[in-house]
FILO-686426 format. One record per residue: x, y, z of N, C-alpha, C, CB in turn; residue in one letter. Coordinates in steps of 0.2 Angstrom, whole numbers, plus 5000, padded with zeros to 4 digits. Glycine has a CB too. Layout:
FILO-686426
> n_X / n_Y / n_Z / ca_X / ca_Y / ca_Z / c_X / c_Y / c_Z / cb_X / cb_Y / cb_Z / finu
> X / Y / Z / X / Y / Z / X / Y / Z / X / Y / Z / A
...
***
This chain:
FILO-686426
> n_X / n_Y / n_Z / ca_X / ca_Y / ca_Z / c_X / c_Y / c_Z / cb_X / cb_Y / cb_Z / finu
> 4971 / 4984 / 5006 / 4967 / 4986 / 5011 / 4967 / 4981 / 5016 / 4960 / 4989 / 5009 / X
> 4967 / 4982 / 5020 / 4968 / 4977 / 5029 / 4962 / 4975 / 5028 / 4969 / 4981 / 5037 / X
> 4962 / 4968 / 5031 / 4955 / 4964 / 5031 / 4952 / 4965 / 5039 / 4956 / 4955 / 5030 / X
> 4948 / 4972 / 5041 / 4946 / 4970 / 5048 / 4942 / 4966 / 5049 / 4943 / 4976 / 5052 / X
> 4938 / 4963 / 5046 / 4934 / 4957 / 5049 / 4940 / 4953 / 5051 / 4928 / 4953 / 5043 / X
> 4942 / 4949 / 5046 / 4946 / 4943 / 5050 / 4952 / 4945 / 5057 / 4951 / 4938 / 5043 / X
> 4953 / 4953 / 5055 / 4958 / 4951 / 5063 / 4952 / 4954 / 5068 / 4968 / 4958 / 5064 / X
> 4947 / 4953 / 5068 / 4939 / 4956 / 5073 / 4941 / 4948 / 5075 / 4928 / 4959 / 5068 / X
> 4940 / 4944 / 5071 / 4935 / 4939 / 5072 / 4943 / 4934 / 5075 / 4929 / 4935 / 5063 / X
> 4948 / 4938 / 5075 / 4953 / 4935 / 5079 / 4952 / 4936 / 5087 / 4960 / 4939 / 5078 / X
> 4952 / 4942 / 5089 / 4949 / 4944 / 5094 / 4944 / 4943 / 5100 / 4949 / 4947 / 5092 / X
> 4937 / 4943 / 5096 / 4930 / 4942 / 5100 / 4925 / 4938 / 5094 / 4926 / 4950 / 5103 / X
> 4922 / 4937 / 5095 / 4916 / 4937 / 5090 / 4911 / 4944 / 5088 / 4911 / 4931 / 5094 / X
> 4908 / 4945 / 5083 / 4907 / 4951 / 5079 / 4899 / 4949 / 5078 / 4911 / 4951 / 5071 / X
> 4896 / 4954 / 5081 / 4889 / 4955 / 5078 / 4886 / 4957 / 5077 / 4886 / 4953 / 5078 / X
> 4882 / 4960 / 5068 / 4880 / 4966 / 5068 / 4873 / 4966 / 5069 / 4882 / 4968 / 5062 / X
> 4871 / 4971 / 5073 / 4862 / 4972 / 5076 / 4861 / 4976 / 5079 / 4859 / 4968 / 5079 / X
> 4855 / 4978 / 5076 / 4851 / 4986 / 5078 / 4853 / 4989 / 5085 / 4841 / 4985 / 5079 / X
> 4857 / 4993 / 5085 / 4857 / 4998 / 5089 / 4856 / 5005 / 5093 / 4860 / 4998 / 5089 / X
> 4856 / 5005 / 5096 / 4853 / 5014 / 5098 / 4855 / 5018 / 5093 / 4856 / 5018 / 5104 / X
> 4851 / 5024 / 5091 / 4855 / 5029 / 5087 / 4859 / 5033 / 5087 / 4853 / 5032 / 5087 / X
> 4863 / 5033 / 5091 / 4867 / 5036 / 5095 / 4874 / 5031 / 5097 / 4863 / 5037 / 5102 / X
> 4873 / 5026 / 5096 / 4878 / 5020 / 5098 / 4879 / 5017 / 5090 / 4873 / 5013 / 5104 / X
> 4888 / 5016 / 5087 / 4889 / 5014 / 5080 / 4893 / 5007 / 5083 / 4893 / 5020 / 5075 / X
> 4893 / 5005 / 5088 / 4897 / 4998 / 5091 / 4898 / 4997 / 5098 / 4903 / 4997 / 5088 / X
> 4899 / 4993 / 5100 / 4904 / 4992 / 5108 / 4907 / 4985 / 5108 / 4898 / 4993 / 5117 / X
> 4910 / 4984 / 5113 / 4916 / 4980 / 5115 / 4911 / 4978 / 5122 / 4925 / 4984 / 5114 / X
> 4907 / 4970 / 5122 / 4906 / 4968 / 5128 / 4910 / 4964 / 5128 / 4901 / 4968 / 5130 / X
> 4915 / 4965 / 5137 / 4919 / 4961 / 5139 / 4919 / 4954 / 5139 / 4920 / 4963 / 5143 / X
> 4909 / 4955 / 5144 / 4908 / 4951 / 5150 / 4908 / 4944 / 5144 / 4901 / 4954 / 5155 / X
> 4907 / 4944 / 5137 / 4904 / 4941 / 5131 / 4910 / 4940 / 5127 / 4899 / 4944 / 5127 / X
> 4914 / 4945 / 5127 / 4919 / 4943 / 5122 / 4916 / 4946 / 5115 / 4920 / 4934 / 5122 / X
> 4914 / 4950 / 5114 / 4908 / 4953 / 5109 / 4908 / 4958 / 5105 / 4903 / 4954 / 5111 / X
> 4910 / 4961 / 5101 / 4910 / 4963 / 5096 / 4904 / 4968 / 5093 / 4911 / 4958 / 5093 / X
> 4901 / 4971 / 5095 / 4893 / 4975 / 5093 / 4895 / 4981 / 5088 / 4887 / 4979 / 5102 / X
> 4891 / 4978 / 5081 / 4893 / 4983 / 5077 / 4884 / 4986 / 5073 / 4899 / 4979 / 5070 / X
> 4883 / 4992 / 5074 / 4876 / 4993 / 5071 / 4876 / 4991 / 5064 / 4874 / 5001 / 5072 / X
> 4870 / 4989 / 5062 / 4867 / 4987 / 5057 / 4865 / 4991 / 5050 / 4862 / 4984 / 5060 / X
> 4867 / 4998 / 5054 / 4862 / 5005 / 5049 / 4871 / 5007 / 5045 / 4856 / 5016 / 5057 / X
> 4876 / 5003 / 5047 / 4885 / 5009 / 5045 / 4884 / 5007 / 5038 / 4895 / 5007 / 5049 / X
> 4888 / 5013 / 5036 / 4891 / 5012 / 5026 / 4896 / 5006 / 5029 / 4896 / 5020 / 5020 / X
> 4900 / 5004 / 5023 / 4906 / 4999 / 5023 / 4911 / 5002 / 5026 / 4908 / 4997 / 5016 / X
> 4913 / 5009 / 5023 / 4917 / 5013 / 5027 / 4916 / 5014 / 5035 / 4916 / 5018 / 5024 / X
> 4911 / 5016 / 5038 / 4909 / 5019 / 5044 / 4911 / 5010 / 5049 / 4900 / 5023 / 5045 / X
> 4906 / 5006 / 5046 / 4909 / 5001 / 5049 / 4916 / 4999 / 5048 / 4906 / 4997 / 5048 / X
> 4919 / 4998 / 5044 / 4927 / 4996 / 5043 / 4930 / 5000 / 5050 / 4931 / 4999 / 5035 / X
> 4929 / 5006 / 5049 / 4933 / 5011 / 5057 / 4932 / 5009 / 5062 / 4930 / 5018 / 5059 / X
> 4922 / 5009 / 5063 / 4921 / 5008 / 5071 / 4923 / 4999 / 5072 / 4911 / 5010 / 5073 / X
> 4924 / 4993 / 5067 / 4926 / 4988 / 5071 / 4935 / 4989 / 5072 / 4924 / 4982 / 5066 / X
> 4939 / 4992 / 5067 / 4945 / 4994 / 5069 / 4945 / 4998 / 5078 / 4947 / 4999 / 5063 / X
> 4942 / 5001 / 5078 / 4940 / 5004 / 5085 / 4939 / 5000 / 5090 / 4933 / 5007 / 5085 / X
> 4934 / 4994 / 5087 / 4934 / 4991 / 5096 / 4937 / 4985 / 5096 / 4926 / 4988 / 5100 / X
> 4938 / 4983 / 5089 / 4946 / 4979 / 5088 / 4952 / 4979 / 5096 / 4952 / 4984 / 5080 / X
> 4952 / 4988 / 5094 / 4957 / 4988 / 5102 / 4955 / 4988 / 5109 / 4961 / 4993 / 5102 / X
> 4948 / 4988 / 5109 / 4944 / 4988 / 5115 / 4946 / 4982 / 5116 / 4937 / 4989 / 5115 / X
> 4944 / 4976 / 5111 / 4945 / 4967 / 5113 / 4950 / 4966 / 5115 / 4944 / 4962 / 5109 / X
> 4957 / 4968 / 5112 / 4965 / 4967 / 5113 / 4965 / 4968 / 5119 / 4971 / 4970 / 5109 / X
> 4963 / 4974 / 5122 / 4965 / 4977 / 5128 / 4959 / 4976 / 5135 / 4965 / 4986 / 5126 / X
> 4954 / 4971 / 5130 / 4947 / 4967 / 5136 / 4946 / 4974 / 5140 / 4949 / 4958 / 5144 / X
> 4945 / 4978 / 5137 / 4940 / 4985 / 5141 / 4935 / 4984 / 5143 / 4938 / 4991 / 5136 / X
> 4934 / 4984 / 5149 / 4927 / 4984 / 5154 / 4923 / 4990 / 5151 / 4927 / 4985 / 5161 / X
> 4916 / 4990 / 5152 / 4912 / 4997 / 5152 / 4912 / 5001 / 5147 / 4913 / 5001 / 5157 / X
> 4904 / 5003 / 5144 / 4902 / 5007 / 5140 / 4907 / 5013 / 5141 / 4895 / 5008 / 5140 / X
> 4907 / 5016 / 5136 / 4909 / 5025 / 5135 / 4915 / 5025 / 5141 / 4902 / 5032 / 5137 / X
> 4920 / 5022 / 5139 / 4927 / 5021 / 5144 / 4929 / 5027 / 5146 / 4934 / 5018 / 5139 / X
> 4935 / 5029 / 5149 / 4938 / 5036 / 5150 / 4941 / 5038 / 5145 / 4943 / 5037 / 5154 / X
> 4941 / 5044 / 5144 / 4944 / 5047 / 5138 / 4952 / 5044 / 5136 / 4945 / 5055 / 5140 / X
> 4957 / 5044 / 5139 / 4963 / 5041 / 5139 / 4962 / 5035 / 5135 / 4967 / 5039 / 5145 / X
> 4957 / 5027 / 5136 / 4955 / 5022 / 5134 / 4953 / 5023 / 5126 / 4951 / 5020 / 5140 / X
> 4947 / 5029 / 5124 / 4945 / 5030 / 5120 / 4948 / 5032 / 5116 / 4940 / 5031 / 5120 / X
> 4955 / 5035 / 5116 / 4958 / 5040 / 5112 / 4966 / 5034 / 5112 / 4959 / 5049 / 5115 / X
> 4965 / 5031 / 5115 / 4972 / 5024 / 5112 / 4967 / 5019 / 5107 / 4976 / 5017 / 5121 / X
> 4959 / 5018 / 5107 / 4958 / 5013 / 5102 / 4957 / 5018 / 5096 / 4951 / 5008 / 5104 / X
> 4954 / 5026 / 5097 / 4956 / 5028 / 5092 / 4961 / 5028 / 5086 / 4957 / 5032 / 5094 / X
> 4967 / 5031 / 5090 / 4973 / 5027 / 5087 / 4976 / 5023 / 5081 / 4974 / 5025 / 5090 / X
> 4973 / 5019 / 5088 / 4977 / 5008 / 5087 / 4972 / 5008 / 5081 / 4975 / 4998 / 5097 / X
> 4964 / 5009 / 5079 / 4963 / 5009 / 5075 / 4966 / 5014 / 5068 / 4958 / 5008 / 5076 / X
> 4964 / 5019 / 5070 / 4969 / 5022 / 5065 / 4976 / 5021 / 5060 / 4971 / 5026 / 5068 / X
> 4980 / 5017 / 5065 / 4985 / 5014 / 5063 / 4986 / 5009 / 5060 / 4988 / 5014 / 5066 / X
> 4978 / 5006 / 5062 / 4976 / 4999 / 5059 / 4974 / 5001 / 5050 / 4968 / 4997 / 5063 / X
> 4971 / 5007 / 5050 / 4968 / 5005 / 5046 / 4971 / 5011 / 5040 / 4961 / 5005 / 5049 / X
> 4975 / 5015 / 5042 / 4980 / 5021 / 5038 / 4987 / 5020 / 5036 / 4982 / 5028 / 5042 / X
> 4989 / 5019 / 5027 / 4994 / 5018 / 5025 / 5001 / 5024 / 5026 / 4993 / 5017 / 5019 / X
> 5005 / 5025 / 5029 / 5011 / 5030 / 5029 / 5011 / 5034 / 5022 / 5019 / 5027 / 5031 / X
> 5011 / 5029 / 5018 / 5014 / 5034 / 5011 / 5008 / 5035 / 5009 / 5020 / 5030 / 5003 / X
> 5003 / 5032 / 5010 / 4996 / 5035 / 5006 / 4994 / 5041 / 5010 / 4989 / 5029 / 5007 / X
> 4996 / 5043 / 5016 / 4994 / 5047 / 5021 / 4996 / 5052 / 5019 / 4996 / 5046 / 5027 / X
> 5006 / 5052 / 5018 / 5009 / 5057 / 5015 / 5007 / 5061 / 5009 / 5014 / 5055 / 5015 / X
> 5005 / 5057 / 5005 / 5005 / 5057 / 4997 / 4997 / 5062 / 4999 / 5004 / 5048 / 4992 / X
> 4991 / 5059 / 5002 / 4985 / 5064 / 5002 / 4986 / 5070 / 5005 / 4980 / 5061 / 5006 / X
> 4991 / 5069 / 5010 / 4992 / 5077 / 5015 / 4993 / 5082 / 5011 / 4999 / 5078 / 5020 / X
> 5001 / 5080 / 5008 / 5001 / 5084 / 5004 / 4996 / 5087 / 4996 / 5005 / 5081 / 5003 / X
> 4993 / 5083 / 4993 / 4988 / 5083 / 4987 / 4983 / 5087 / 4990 / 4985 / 5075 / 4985 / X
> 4980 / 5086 / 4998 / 4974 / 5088 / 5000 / 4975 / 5094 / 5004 / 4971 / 5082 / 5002 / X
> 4983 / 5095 / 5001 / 4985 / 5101 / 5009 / 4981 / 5102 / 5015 / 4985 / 5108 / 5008 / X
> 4982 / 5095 / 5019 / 4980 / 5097 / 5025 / 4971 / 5094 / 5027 / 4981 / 5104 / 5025 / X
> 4967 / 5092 / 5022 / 4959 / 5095 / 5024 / 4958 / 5085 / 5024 / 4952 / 5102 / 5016 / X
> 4957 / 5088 / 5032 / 4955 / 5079 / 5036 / 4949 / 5076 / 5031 / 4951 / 5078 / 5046 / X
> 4946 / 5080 / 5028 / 4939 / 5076 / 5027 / 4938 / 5073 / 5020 / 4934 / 5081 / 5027 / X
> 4944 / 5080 / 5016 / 4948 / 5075 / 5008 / 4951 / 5069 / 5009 / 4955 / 5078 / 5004 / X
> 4955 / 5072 / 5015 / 4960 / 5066 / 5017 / 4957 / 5057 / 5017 / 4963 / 5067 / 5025 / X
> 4951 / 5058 / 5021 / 4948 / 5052 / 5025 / 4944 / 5051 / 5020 / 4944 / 5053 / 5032 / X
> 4941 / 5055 / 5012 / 4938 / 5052 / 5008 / 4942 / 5048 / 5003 / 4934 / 5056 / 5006 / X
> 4949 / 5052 / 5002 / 4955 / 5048 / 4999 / 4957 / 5040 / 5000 / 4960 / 5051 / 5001 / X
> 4958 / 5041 / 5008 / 4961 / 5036 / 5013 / 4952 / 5028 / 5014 / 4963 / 5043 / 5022 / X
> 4948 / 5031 / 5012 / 4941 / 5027 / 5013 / 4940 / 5025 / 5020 / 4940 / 5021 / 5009 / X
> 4943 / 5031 / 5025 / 4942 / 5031 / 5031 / 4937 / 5037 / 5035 / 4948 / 5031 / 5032 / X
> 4934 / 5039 / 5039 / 4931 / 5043 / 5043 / 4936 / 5048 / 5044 / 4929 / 5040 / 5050 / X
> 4931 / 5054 / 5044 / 4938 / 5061 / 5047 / 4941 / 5057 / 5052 / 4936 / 5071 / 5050 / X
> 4936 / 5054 / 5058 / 4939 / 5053 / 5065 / 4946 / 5049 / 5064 / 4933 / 5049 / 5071 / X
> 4945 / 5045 / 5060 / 4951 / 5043 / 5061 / 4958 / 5046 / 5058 / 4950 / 5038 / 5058 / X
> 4957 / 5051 / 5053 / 4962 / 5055 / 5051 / 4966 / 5060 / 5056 / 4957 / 5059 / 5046 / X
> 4960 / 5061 / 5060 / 4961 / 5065 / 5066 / 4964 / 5061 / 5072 / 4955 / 5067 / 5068 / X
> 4964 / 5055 / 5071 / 4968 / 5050 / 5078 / 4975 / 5049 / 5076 / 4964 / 5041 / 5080 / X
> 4975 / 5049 / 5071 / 4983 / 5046 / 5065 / 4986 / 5052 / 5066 / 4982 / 5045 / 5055 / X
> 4983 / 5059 / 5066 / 4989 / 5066 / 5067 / 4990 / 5065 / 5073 / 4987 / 5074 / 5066 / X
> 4986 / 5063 / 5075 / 4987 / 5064 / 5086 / 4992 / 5059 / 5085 / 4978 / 5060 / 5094 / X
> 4990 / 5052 / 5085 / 4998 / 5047 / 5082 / 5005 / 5051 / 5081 / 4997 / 5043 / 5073 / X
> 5003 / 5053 / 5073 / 5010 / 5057 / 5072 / 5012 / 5062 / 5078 / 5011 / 5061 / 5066 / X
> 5010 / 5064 / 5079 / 5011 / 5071 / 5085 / 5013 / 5068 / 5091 / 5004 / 5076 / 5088 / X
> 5011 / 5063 / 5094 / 5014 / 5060 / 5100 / 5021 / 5055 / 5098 / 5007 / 5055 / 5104 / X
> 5019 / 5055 / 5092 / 5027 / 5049 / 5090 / 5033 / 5055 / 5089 / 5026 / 5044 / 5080 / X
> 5032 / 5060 / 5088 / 5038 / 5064 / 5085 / 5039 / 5068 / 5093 / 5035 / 5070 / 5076 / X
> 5035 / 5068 / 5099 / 5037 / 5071 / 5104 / 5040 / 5067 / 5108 / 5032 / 5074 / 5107 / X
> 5036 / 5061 / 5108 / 5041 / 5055 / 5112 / 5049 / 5054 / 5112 / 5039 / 5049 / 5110 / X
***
């Protein structure tokens, strides 16, 4: 399993603390910063730092980016954080249901869901 902390702590500095309800992390530029809520399972956090992982690579300005922005760190995490043959292997096993999948995979459906968007845009390119 991929170590997100240490490629986070390549990037920006990480820190986890109380956040809005509503808010499970952000990527401040202006700081170089890392914001990961303090309430996530291991799981939910592993995702959402994979997530802004690519905000920092890509020094994204501003809360709640455009959709284009939020759906490439989707992704980039996704791909961060989903094995090809483990993927295959659950698709199959789990014919199809993102939510087996992502409990197989010890990922978030969302990310199950960015990884087909992945494959779908890789096989149309």
């Amino acid at each position: 399993m991929i170590d997100v902390e240490t490629i986070a702590s390549k990037w920006a500095n990480v820190y986890e603390l109380a956040l809005p309800a509503d808010l499970e992390g952000g990527y401040d530029a202006a700081n170089n910063r890392i914001l990961i809520s303090d309430r996530l399972t291991p799981i939910q956090r592993r995702c959402v730092l994979a997530h802004e992982i690519s905000h920092a690579r890509h020094h994204d300005v501003g809360c709640k980016c455009d959709s284009a922005t939020e759906r490439r760190a989707d992704m980039e995490a996704a791909r961060m954080l989903v094995n090809q043959l483990e993927y295959q292997s659950a698709e199959i096993i789990f014919d199809g249901d993102e939510c087996a999948i992502a409990r197989e995979l010890n990922v978030m459906p969302w990310v199950i869901r960015a990884y087909k968007n992945w494959l779908h845009d890789s096989v149309a390119a």
